[in-house]
C-alpha positions as CSV (number, residue, x, y, z in Angstrom):
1,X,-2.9,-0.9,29.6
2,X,-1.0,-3.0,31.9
3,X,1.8,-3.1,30.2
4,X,1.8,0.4,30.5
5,X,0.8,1.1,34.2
6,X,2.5,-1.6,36.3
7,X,6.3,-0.4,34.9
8,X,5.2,3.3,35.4
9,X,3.8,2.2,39.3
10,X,7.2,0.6,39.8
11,X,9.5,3.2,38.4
12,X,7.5,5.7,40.3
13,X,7.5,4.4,43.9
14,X,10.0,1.2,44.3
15,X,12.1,3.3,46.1
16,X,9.9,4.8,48.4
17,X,10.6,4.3,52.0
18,X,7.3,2.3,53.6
19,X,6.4,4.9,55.6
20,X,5.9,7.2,52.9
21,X,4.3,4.8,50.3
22,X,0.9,5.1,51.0
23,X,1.2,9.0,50.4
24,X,3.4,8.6,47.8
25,X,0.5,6.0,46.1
26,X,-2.2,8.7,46.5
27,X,-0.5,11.4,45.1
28,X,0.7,8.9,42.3
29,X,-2.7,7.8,41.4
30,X,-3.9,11.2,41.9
31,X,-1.4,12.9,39.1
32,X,-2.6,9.5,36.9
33,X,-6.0,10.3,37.0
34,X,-5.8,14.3,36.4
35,X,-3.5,13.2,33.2
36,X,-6.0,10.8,32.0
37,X,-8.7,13.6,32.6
38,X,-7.1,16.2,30.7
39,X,-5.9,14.1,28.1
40,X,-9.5,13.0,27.6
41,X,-9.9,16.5,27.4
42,X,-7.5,17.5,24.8
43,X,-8.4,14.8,22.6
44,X,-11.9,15.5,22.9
45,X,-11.2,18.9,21.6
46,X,-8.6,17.9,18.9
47,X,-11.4,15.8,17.2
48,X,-14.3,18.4,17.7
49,X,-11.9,21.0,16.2
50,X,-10.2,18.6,13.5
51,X,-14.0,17.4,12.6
52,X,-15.1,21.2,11.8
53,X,-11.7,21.8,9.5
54,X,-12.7,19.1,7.4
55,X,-16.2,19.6,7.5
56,X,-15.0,23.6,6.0
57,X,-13.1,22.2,3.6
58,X,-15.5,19.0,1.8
59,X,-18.5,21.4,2.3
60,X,-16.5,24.0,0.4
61,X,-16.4,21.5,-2.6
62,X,-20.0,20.4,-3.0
63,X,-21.9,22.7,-5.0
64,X,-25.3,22.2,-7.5
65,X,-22.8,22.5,-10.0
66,X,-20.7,19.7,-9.6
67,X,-21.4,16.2,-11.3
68,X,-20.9,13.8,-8.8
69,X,-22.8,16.2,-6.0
70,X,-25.7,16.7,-9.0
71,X,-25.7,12.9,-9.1
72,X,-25.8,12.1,-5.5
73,X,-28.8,14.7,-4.9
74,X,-30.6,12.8,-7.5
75,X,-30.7,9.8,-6.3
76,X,-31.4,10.7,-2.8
77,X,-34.4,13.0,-4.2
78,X,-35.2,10.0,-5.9
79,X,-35.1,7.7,-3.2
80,X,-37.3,9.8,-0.9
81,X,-39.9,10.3,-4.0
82,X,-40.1,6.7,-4.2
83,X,-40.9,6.5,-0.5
84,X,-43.7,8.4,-0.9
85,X,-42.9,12.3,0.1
86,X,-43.5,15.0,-2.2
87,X,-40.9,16.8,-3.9
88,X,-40.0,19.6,-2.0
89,X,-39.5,16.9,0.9
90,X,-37.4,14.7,-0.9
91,X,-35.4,17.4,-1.9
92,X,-35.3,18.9,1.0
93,X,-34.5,15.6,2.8
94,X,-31.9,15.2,0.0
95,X,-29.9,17.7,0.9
96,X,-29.9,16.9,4.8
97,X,-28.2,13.5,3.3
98,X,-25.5,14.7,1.7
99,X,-24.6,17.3,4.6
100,X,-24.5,14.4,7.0
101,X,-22.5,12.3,4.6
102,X,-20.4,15.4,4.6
103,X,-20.6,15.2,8.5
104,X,-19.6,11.6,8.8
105,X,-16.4,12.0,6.2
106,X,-15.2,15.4,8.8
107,X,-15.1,12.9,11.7
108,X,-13.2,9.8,10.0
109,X,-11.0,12.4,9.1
110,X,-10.5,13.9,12.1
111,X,-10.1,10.5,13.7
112,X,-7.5,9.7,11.5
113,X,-5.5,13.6,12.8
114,X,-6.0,12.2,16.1
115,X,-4.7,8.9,15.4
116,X,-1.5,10.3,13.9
117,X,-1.1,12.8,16.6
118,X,-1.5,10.3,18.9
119,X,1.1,7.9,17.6
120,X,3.7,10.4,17.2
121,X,3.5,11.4,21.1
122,X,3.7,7.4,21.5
123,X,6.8,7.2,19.3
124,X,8.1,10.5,21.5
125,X,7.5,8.5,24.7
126,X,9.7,5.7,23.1
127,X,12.3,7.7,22.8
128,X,12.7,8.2,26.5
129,X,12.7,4.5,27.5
130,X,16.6,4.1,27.0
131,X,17.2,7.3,29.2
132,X,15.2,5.2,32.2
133,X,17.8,3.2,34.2
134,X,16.6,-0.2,36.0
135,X,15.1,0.5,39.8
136,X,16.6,-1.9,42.4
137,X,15.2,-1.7,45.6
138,X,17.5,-2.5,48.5
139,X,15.4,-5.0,50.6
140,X,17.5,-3.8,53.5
141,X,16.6,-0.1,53.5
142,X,12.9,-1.4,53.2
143,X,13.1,-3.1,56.4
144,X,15.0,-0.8,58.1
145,X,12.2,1.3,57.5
146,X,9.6,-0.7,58.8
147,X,11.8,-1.7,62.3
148,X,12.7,2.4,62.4
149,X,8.6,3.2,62.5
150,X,7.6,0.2,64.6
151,X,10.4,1.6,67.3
152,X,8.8,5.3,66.6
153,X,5.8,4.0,67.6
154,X,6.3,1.8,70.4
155,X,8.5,4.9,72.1
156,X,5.5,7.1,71.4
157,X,3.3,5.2,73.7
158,X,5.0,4.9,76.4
159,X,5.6,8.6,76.3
């Protein structure tokens, strides 16, 4: 992260006159934060959306029917059985495993949407760095600054 936020403070305010950087800071920091907010935000709801897709789609291809799903249930109905519930239970019980298994596979998945997504909007962002040309701050229009708002305030109180 800091190779990320110190270049993106510099580029924003190095050339800011002195008298205006501490506004310009607060309004700087205040756009970063809102950013990181509703990117938090949008992520949030690309994995809660992402998860359900993929939970539609592997819970659309377990069925009763199927081997490997026959085999699964088994095992857990066996499992619980031999743990000491009754039937029903274990079948029941059974079943709640295999839907979270289901559950858990939905959000790798979407994880791994969001991943991609994410590192194509990197790659994006990469593609921008050679349009950014190198800040130089002129030391002497910074202290010109500074020696033109000492002057404004020392005429202001005598006024």
């Amino acid at each position: 992260m800091g190779f990320v936020f110190v270049p993106m403070q510099t580029l924003a305010l190095a050339t800011m006159n002195l008298d205006m950087l501490p506004h310009a800071a607060a309004a700087f920091n205040l756009v970063r934060n809102l950013g990181g907010s509703v990117g938090i935000a949008l992520a949030t709801t690309l994995l809660s959306r992402r998860s359900q897709h993929h939970q539609t789609t592997l819970v659309g291809h377990v069925d009763v029917w199927n081997i490997d799903t026959a085999d699964r249930l088994r095992r857990w109905t066996e499992h619980f059985w031999n743990q000491g519930t009754d039937h029903v239970t274990a079948g029941q019980r059974a079943l709640a495993m295999v839907y979270r298994d289901s559950q858990a596979q939905a959000q790798a998945l979407a994880y791994a949407d969001a991943f991609h997504l994410l590192s194509l909007v990197f790659l994006l962002v990469l593609a921008v760095l050679p349009f950014m040309h190198r800040v130089r701050v002129d030391a002497t229009r910074r202290k010109a600054s500074a020696v033109a708002k000492t002057e404004s305030w020392s005429t202001a109180s005598y006024e």
